[in-house]
C-alpha positions as CSV (number, residue, x, y, z in Angstrom):
1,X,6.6,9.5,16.0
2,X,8.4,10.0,12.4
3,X,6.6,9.0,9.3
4,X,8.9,8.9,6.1
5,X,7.8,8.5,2.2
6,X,10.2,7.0,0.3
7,X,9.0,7.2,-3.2
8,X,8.3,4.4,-5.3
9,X,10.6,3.9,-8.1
10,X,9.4,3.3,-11.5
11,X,7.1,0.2,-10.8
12,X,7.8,0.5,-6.8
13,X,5.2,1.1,-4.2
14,X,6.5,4.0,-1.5
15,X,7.8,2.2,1.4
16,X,6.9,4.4,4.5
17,X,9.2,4.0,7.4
18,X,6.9,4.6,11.0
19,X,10.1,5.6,13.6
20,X,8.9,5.8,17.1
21,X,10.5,5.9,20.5
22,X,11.1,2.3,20.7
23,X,10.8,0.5,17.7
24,X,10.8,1.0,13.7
25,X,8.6,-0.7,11.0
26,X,8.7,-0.5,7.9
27,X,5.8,-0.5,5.2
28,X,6.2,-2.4,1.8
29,X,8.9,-3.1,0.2
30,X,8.8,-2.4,-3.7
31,X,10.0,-5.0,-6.0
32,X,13.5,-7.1,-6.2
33,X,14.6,-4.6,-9.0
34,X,15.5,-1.5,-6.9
35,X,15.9,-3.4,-3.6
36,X,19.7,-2.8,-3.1
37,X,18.9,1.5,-3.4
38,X,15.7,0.7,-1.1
39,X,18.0,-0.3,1.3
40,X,20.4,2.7,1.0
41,X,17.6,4.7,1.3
42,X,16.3,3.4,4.5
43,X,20.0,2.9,5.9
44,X,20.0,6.7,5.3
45,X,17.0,7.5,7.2
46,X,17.6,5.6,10.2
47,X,21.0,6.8,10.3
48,X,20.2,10.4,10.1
49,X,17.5,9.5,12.8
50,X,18.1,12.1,15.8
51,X,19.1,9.8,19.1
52,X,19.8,6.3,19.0
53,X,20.0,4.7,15.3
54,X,16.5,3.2,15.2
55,X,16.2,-0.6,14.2
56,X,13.9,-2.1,12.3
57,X,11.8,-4.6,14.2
58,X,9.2,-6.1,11.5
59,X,8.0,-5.1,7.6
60,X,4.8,-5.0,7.1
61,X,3.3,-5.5,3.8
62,X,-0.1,-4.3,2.1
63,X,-0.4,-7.0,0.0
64,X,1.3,-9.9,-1.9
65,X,1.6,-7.8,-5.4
66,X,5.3,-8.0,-6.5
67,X,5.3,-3.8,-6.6
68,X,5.0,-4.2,-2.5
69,X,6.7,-7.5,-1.1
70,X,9.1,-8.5,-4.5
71,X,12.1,-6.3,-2.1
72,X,10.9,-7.8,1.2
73,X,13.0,-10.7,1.5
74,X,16.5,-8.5,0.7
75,X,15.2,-5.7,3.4
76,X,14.7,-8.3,5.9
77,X,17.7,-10.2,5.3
78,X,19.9,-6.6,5.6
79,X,17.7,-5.2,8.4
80,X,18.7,-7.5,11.1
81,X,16.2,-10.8,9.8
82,X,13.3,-8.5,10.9
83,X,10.2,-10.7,10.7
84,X,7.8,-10.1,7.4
85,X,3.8,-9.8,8.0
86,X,1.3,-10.7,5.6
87,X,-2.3,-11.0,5.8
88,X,-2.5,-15.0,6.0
89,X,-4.8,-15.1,2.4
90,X,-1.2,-13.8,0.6
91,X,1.3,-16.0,2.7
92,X,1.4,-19.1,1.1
93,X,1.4,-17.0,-2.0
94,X,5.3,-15.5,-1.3
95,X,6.2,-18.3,0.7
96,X,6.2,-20.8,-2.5
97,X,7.3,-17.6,-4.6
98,X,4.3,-17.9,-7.1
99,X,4.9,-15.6,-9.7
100,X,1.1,-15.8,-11.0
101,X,-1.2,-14.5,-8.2
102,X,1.9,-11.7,-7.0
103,X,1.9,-10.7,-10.8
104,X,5.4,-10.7,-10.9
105,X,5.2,-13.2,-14.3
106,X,3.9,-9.8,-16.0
107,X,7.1,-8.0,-14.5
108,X,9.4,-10.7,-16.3
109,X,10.4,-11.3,-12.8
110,X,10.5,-13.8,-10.7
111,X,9.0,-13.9,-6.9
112,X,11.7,-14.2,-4.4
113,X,10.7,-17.1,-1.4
114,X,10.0,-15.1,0.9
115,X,9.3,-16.7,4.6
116,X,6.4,-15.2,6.5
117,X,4.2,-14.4,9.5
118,X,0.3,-13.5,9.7
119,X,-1.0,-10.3,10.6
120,X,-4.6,-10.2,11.8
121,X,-7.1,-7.2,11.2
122,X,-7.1,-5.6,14.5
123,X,-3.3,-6.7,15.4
124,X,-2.0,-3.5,16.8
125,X,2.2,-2.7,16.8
126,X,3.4,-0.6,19.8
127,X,6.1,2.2,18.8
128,X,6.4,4.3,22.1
129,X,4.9,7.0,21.2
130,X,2.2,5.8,18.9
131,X,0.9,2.7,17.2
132,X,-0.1,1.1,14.1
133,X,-3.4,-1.0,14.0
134,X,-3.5,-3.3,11.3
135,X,-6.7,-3.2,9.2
136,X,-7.9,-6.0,6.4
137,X,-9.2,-4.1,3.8
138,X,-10.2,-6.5,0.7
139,X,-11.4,-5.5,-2.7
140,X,-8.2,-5.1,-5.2
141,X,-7.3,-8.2,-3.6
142,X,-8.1,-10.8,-0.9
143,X,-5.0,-10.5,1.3
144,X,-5.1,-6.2,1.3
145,X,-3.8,-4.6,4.5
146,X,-4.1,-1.1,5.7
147,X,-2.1,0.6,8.4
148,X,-3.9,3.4,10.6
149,X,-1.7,5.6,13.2
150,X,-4.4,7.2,15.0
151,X,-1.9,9.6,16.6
152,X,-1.6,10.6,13.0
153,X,-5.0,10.5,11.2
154,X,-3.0,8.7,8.7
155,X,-3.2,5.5,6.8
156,X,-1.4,3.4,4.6
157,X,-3.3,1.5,1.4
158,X,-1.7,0.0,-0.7
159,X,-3.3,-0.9,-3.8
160,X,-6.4,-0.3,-2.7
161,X,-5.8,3.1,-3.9
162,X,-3.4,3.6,-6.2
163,X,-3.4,7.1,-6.3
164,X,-5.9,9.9,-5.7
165,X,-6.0,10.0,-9.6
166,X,-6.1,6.3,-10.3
167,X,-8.7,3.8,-9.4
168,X,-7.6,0.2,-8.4
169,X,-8.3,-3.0,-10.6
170,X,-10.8,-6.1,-9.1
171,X,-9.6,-8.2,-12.4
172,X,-6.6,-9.3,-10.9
173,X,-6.4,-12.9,-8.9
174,X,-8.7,-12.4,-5.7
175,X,-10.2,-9.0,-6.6
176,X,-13.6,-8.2,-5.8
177,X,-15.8,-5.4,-7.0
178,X,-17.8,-4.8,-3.9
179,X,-15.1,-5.6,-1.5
180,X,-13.4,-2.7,-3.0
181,X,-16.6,-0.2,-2.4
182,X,-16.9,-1.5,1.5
183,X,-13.6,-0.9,2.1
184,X,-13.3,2.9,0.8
185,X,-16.6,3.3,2.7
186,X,-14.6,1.8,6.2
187,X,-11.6,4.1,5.8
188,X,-13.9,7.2,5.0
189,X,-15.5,6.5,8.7
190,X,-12.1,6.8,10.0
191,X,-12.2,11.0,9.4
192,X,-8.1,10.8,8.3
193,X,-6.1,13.6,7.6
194,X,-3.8,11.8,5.6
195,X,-4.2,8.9,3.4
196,X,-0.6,7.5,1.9
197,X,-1.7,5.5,-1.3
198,X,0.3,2.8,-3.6
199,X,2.7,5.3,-5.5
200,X,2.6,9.0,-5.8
201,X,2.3,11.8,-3.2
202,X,0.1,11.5,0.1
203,X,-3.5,13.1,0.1
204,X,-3.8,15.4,2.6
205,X,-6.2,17.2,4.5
206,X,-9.8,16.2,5.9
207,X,-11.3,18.2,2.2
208,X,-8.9,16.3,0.0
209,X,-9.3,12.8,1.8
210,X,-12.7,13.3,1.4
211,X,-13.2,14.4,-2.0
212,X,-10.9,12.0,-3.4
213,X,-12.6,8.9,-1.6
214,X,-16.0,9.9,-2.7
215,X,-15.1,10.0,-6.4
216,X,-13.1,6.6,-6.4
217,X,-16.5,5.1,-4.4
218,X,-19.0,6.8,-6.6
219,X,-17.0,4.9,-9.9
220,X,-17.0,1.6,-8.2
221,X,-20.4,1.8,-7.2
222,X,-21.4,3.2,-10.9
223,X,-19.1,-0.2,-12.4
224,X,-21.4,-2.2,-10.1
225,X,-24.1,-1.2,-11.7
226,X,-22.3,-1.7,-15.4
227,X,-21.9,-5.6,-14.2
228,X,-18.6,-5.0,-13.1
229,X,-17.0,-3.1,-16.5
230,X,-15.1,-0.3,-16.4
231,X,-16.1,2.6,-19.2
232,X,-15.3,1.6,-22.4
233,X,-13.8,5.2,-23.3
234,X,-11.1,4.1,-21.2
235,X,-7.5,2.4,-22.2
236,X,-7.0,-0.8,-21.6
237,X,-4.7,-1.3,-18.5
238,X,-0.8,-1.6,-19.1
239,X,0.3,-5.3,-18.5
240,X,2.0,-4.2,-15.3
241,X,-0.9,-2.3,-14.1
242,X,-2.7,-2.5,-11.0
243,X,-4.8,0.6,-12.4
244,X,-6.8,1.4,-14.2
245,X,-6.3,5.5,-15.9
246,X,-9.5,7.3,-16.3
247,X,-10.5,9.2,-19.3
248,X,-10.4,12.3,-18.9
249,X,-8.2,12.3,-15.8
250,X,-8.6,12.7,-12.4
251,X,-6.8,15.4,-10.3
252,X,-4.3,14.6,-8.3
253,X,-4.4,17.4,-5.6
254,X,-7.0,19.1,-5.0
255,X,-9.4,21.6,-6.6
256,X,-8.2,25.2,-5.3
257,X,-11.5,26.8,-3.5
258,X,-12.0,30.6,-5.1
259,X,-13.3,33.0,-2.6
């Protein structure tokens, strides 16, 4: 099994391609803006696959936030009319292209109609040599998805975690506070290797995975107790977004151990 980043661009989330021996999915879409280059960029990949040109059989999407599924509609259409999934709380949501509850109003954008099926927590796509099981993950918003490949010790977030150096918003339409804590807490029980987060690079290795989960629980858990408000030493979020950017920062990678 292949597992390829493609790094989001400006507002974009990545979009992670899973290849396996018989069948290809691909993970968020990023938003309308850039979707003609997303789609060079995957046409790329697949056709620089080694064997037969993979297909793409279904996109899966973490969420209904315009940074994720705004591109899903022109992927689908240009990848063969592969079905899109959706956690069923976000479907009706893309499938009337409401602008308010995707945020794509604060992008200037509007949401493409984008036709849909449901993906269940627990649903579990077959790739030949490996799978991904579909996990529902609420907190930044009702409709969040994760993607675990076990054969991997990797997951895909989404918002959920933005990046190891930027915690997630619950002010958004359907966010929840707590959600957000019992849901870091479920994919820290998983052990992962790898997590692949909302935009930026992947946080690898068991230390790192670790390390940057605690700290993004421990502030959640400390906001809890705040009823719900994030520090007041910190900015006020950007209109686009779906962070928040502590002050001082986070690290990104992690801390190097000294002997």
């Amino acid at each position: 099994m292949r597992i390829v980043r493609l790094p989001g661009i400006h507002h974009d989330s990545n979009v992670i391609l899973v290849i396996g021996t018989l069948g290809c999915i691909v993970i968020d879409a990023g938003t309308s803006w850039y979707q003609a280059l997303q789609l060079e960029r995957i046409q790329g990949i697949l056709d620089g696959n080694e064997g037969d040109k993979p297909t793409v059989d279904r996109i899966l999407l973490t969420s209904r936030r315009f940074p994720c599924s705004g591109g899903a509609n022109f992927l689908a259409a240009q990848l063969g009319n592969c079905p899109i999934h959706i956690h069923r709380e976000g479907r009706s949501s893309l499938e009337t292209g409401d602008f308010f509850t995707t945020w794509a109003n604060r992008f200037d954008s509007d949401m493409p109609f984008t036709k849909t099926e449901v993906v269940e927590d627990s649903d579990v796509f077959a790739l030949g040599d490996g799978q991904v099981c579909a996990l529902a993950l609420p907190g930044h918003c009702s409709d969040g998805m994760a993607y675990h490949i076990p054969e991997k010790e990797l997951i895909i977030v989404g918002q959920l975690l933005p990046r190891a150096d930027r915690p997630t918003r619950w002010d958004m339409p359907t966010g929840c506070l707590p959600d957000i804590v019992e849901s870091l807490k479920s994919i820290k029980k998983l052990k992962l290797e790898t997590i692949i987060p909302l935009q930026g690079p992947a946080i690898k290795g068991k230390s790192h995975v670790t390390e940057t989960l605690n700290r993004h629980i421990r502030f959640f858990e400390e906001c809890i107790e705040r009823d719900g408000k994030a520090p007041k030493s910190w900015p006020r979020p950007a209109q686009t977004a779906l962070w928040l950017t502590p002050q001082p920062p986070w690290p990104l990678v992690e801390k190097e151990k000294v002997n």
